[in-house]
C-alpha positions in Angstrom: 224.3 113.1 147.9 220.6 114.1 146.6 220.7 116.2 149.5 223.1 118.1 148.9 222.7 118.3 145.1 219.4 119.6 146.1 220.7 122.3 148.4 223.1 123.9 145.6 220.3 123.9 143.0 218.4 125.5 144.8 221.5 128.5 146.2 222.1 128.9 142.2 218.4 129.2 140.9 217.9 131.7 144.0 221.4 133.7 142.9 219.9 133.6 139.0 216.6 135.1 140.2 218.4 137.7 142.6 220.8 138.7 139.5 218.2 139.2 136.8 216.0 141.4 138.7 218.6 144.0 139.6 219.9 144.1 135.8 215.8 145.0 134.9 215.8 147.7 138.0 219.0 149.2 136.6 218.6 148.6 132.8 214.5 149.4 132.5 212.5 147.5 130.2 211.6 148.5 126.8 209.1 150.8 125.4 209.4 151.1 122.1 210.5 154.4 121.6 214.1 153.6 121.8 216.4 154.6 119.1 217.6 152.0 116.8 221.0 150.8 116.8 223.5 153.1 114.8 224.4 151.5 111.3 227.3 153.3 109.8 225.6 152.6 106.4 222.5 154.2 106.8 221.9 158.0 105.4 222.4 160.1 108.3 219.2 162.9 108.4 220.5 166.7 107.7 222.2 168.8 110.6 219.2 171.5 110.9 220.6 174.9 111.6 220.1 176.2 115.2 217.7 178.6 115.9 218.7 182.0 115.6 221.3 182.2 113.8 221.4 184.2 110.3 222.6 182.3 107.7 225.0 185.1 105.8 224.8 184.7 101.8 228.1 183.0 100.4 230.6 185.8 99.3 231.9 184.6 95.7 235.3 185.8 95.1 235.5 189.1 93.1 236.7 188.9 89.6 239.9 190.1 88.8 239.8 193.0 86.6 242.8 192.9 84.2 244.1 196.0 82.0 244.8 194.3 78.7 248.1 195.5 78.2 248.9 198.1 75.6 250.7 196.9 72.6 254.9 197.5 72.5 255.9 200.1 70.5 258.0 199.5 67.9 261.6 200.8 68.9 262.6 203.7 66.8 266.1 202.8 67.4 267.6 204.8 63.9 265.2 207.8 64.5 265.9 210.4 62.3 268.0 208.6 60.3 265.7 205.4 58.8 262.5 204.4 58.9 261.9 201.3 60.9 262.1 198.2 59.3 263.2 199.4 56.3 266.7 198.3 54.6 268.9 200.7 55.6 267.6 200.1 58.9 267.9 196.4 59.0 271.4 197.4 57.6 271.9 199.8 60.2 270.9 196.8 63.1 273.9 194.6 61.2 276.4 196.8 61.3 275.4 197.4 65.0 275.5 193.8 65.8 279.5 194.0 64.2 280.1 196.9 65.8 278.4 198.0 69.0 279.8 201.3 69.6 278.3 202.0 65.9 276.4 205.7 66.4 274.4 206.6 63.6 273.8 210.4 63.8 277.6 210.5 64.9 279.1 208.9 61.9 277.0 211.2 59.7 279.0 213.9 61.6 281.7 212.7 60.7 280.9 212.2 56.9 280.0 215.3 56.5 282.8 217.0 57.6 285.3 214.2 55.6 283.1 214.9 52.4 284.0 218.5 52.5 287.3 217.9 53.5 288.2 215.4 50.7 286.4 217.3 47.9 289.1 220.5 49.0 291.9 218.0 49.2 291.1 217.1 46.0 291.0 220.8 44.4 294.2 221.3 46.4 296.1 218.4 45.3 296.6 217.5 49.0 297.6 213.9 48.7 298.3 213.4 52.6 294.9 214.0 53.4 293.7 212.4 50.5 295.7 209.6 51.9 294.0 209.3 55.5 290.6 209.5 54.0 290.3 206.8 51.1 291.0 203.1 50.9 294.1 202.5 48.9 292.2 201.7 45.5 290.0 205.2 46.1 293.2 207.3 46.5 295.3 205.7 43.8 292.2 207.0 41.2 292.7 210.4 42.9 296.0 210.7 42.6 296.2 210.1 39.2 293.6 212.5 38.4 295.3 215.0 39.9 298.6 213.8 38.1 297.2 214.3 34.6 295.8 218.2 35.9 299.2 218.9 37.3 300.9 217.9 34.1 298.3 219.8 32.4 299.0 222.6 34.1 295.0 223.3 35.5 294.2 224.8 38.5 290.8 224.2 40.6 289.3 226.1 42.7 286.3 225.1 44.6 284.3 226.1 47.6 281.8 224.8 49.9 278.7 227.0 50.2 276.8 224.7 52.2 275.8 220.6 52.9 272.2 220.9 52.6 271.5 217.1 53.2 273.0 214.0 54.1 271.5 210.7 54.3 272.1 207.1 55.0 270.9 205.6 51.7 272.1 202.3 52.1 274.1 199.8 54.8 275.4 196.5 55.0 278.3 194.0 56.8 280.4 191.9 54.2 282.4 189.8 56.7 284.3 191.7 59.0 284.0 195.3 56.9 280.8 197.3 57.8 279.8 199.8 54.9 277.5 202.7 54.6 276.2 204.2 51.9 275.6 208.2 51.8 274.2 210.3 49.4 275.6 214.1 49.9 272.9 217.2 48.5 275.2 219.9 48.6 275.7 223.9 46.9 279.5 224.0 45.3 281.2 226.5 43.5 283.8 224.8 41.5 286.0 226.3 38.6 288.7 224.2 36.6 291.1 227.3 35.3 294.5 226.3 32.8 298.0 227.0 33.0 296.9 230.8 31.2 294.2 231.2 33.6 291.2 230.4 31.3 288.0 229.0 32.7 287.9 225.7 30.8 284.8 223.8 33.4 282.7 225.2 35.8 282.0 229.3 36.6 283.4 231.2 39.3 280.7 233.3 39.8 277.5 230.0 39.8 276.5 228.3 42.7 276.0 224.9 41.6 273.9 221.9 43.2 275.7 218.7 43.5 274.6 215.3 44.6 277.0 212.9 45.3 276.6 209.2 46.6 279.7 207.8 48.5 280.0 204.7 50.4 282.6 204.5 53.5 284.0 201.3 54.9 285.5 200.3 58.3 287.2 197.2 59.0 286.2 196.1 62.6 288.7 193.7 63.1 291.4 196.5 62.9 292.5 198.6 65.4 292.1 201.7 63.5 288.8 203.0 64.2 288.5 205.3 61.0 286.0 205.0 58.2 287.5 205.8 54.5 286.0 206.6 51.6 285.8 203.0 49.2 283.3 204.4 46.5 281.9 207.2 44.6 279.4 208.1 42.3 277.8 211.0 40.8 273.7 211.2 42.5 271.1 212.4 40.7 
């Protein structure tokens, strides 16, 4: 049994010898110039930049240049006919909030030519037109003015030489009625005659300035699209 004990000993310490010295053939020995171990921890040195190659300069990003914009403009919605942001044209912008298909220079058209018109109806004692022109309270002062000339007996005659003006002086919604204000700069010749023919006001032969404010209504909940005649007033 020591025999043989002996024997195997001896194979294994042989095989130990045999397998060390091909691991130090293939593995080397140490010189001490080997690199350390990597430790994830440790400062890795800088990347140096390989040899020719130009390092360009970093581009910053051009600025945007920016147009400061130009300040809005006031919209001179009621040009020619109010200054903006004045009351008649805040009035104006009321009425056109009521009544969108409200046209400014288009209803000053139009009251022009229904000025001259009821100022002849007047002198003519034309009660239908009269009629289609002024709101009931209007017309029923009309009428009886020209009542107590008819029972007088007085004539008038009057004519139109010319509308030299005629301006928006004032605007405003009161419910569902939108009113504008106009005062009228007109040349009249006007000439109140009695039943014998005598002058007894005015001169047929004078041209006469005459300023007249008068305010027109509309109700925009009607279907009628007409304005009439609610107020007047002698201007000065």
């Amino acid at each position: 049994m020591n025999d043989v004990f002996d024997i195997y000993t001896i194979i294994f310490i042989a095989l130990a010898g045999f397998i060390f010295w091909r691991l130090r053939s293939v593995l080397g020995q140490r010189t001490g110039r080997e690199r350390p171990p990597y430790d994830p921890f440790t400062a890795r040195d800088p990347v140096r930049p390989a040899e020719n190659v130009v390092a360009l300069p970093s581009r910053k990003p051009e600025a945007t240049v920016q147009t400061p914009a130009a300040p809005a403009e006031p919209v001179d919605r009621w040009k020619g006919v109010a200054t903006p942001g004045s009351p008649v044209a805040i009035g104006l912008d009321a009425i056109a909030a009521t009544a969108p298909d409200f046209d400014a220079k288009h209803f000053l058209t139009g009251a022009r030519a229904a000025y001259e018109m009821i100022v002849n109806a007047y002198a003519e004692g034309d009660r239908r037109t009269l009629k289609n022109l002024l709101s009931r309270e209007v017309f029923d002062g009309f009428e009886a003015a020209i009542n107590e000339r008819e029972k007088r007996g007085d004539v008038v005659e009057s004519r139109f030489v010319s509308i030299d003006n005629a301006e928006i002086a004032a605007a405003e919604v009161r419910g569902r009625t939108v009113q504008a204000t106009v005062r009228f700069q007109s040349k009249l010749v006007s000439v109140t005659r009695d039943k014998a023919g005598t002058v007894i006001d005015g001169n047929a032969e004078k041209v006469t300035d005459v300023t007249d404010v008068w305010t027109f209504a509309r109700d925009v909940s009607s279907r009628d699209p007409n304005w009439k005649l609610v107020a007047t007033e002698a201007g000065q």
